[in-house]
C-alpha positions as CSV (number, residue, x, y, z in Angstrom):
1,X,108.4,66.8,63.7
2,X,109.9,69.7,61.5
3,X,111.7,67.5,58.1
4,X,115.2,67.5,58.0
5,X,117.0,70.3,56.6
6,X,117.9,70.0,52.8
7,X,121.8,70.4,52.2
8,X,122.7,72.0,48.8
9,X,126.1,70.9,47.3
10,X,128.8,73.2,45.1
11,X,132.1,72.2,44.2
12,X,134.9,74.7,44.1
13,X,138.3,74.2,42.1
14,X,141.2,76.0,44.1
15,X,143.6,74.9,41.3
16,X,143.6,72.3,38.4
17,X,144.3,69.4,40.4
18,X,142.5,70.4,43.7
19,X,138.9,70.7,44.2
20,X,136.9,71.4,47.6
21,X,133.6,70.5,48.0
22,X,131.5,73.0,50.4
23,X,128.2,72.4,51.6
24,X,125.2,75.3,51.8
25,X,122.3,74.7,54.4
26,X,119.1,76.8,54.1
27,X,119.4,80.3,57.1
28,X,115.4,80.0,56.8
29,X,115.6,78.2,60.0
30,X,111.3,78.8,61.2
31,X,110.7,76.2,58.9
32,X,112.9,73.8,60.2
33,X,113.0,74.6,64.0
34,X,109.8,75.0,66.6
35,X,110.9,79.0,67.8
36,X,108.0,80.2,67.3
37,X,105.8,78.6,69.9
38,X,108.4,79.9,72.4
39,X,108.3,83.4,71.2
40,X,104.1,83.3,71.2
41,X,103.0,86.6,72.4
42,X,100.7,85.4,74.9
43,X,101.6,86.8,78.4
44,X,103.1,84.9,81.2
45,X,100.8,83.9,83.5
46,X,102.3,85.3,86.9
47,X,101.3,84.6,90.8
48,X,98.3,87.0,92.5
49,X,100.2,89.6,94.3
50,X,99.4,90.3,97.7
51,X,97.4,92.7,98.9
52,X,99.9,93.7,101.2
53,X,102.2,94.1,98.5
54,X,99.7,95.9,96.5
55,X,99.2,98.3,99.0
56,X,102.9,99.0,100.2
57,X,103.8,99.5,96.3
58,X,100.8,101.9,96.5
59,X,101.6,103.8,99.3
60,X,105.3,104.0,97.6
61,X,104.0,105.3,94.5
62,X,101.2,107.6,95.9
63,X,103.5,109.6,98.1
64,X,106.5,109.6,95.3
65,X,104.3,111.4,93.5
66,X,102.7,113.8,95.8
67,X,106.1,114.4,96.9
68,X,107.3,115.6,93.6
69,X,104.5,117.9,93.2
70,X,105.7,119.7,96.5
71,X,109.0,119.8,95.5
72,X,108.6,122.0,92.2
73,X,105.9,124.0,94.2
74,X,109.2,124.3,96.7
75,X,111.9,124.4,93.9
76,X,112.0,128.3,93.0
77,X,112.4,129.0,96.0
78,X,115.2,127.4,97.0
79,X,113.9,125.0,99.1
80,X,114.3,121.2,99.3
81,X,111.0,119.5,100.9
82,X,113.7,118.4,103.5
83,X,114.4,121.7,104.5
84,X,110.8,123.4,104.1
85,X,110.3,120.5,106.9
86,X,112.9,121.3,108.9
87,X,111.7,125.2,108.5
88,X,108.2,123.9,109.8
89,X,109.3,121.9,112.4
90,X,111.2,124.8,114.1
91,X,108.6,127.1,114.0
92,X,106.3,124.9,115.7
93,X,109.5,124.7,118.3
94,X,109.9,128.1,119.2
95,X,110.7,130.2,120.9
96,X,112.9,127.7,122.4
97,X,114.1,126.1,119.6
98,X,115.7,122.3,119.1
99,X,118.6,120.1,119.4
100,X,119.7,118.3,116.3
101,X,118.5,114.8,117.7
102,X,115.0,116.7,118.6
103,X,114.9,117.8,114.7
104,X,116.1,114.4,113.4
105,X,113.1,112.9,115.9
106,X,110.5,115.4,113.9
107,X,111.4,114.8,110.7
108,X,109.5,113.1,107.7
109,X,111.7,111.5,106.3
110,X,114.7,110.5,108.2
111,X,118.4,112.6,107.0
112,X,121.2,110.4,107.3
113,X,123.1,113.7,107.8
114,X,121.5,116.3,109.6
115,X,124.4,118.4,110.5
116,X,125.2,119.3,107.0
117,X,122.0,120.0,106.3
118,X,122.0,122.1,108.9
119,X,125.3,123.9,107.8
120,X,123.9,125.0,104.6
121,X,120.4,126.5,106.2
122,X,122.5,128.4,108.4
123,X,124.7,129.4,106.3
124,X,121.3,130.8,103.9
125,X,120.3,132.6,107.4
126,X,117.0,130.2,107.6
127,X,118.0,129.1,110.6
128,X,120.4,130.0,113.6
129,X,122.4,127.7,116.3
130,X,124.1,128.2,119.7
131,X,125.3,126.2,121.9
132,X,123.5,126.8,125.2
133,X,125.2,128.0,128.2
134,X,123.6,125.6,131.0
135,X,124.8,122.4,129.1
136,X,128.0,123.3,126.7
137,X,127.1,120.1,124.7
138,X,123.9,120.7,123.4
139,X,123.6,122.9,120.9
140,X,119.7,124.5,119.7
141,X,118.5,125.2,116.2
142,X,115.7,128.4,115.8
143,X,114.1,129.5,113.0
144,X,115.5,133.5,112.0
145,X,113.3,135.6,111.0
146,X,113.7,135.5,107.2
147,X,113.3,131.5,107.5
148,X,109.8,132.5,109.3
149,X,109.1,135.0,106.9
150,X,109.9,132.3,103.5
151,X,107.8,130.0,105.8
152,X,105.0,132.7,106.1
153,X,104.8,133.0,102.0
154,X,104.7,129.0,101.5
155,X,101.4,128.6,103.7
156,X,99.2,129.3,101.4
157,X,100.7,127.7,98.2
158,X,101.3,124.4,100.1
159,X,97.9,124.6,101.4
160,X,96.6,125.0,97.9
161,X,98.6,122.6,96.4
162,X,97.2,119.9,98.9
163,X,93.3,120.8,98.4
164,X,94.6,120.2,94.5
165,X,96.0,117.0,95.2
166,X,93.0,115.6,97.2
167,X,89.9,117.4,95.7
168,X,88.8,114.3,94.2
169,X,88.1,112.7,97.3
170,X,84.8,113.5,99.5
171,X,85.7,114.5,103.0
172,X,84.6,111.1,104.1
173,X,86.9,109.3,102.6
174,X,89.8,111.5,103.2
175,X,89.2,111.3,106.8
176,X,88.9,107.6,106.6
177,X,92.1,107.9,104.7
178,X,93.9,109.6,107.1
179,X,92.4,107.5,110.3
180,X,93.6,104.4,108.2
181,X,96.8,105.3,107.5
182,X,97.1,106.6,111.1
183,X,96.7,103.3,112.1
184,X,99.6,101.5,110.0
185,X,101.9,103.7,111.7
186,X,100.5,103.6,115.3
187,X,101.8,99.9,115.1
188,X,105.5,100.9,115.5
189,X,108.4,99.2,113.5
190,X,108.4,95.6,114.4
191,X,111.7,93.4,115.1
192,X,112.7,90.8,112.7
């Protein structure tokens, strides 16, 4: 048990017939109080994680990054990774092309708003849409022939840049990798 703290006294004369007695206590308050036990620096023991957890975290991390690395491969040229998608995605459609929905359905990463996205392709003459003339309501999406030819001069690079960012791993693995992950995503989004 710390010792009580000392008290020092003064006395202070405000005039000649009154006088005001103050009190001082010590500020060197580590002696007298138990901080420092609280502020030890040994760490705080927290729960395991799960492995799930682990693994989700990883998988969040893992293609952040990898994601990154495309997108400053894709950045001078104007490109988002959204729209280099897109780009790849109706290339693989043609010569028919796609319906917003049948883009949206393709897509990586799902665009809250594909219609704007859309807009601004178009309006960079990547892409094309018309509304087709057997069914006024749909509207199809093809790849122009500069959007090919942008598309053309990105294989490589990208191709590249992915032999870079998995040259580490023996084709073994990778494959097992790839069959893995394959797997977590076969299951399908479950209900809550």
């Amino acid at each position: 048990m710390p010792a009580p703290a000392q008290t020092h006294s003064c006395v202070v004369t405000l005039s000649h017939s009154k006088r005001l007695q103050v009190q001082f206590f010590p500020l060197d308050i580590s002696r007298h109080n138990n901080y420092r036990t609280a502020m030890s620096r040994r760490p705080i023991p927290h729960p395991p994680v799960p492995v799930e957890a682990r693994i989700f975290i990883s998988l969040q991390k893992t293609a952040d990054s990898l994601g990154l690395e495309a997108e400053q491969l894709l950045k001078p040229h104007g490109l988002t990774g959204t729209q280099y998608n897109v780009l790849r995605i109706l290339r693989g459609a043609e010569p028919t092309g796609l319906a917003c929905s049948g883009i949206g359905e393709r897509m990586i990463s799902h665009d809250p708003d594909m219609t704007r996205l859309l807009d601004r392709m178009e309006k960079r003459g990547l892409i094309s849409r018309a509304r087709q003339t057997d069914d006024r309501r749909v509207i199809k999406t093809r790849i122009t022939p500069e959007g090919l030819a942008l598309l053309k001069s990105l294989d490589q690079p990208v191709r590249e840049l992915h032999k870079r960012q998995f040259h580490h791993l023996p084709a073994a693995r990778l494959k097992a990798l790839a069959e893995l992950l394959e797997e977590v995503r076969a299951r399908g989004p479950q209900q809550t």
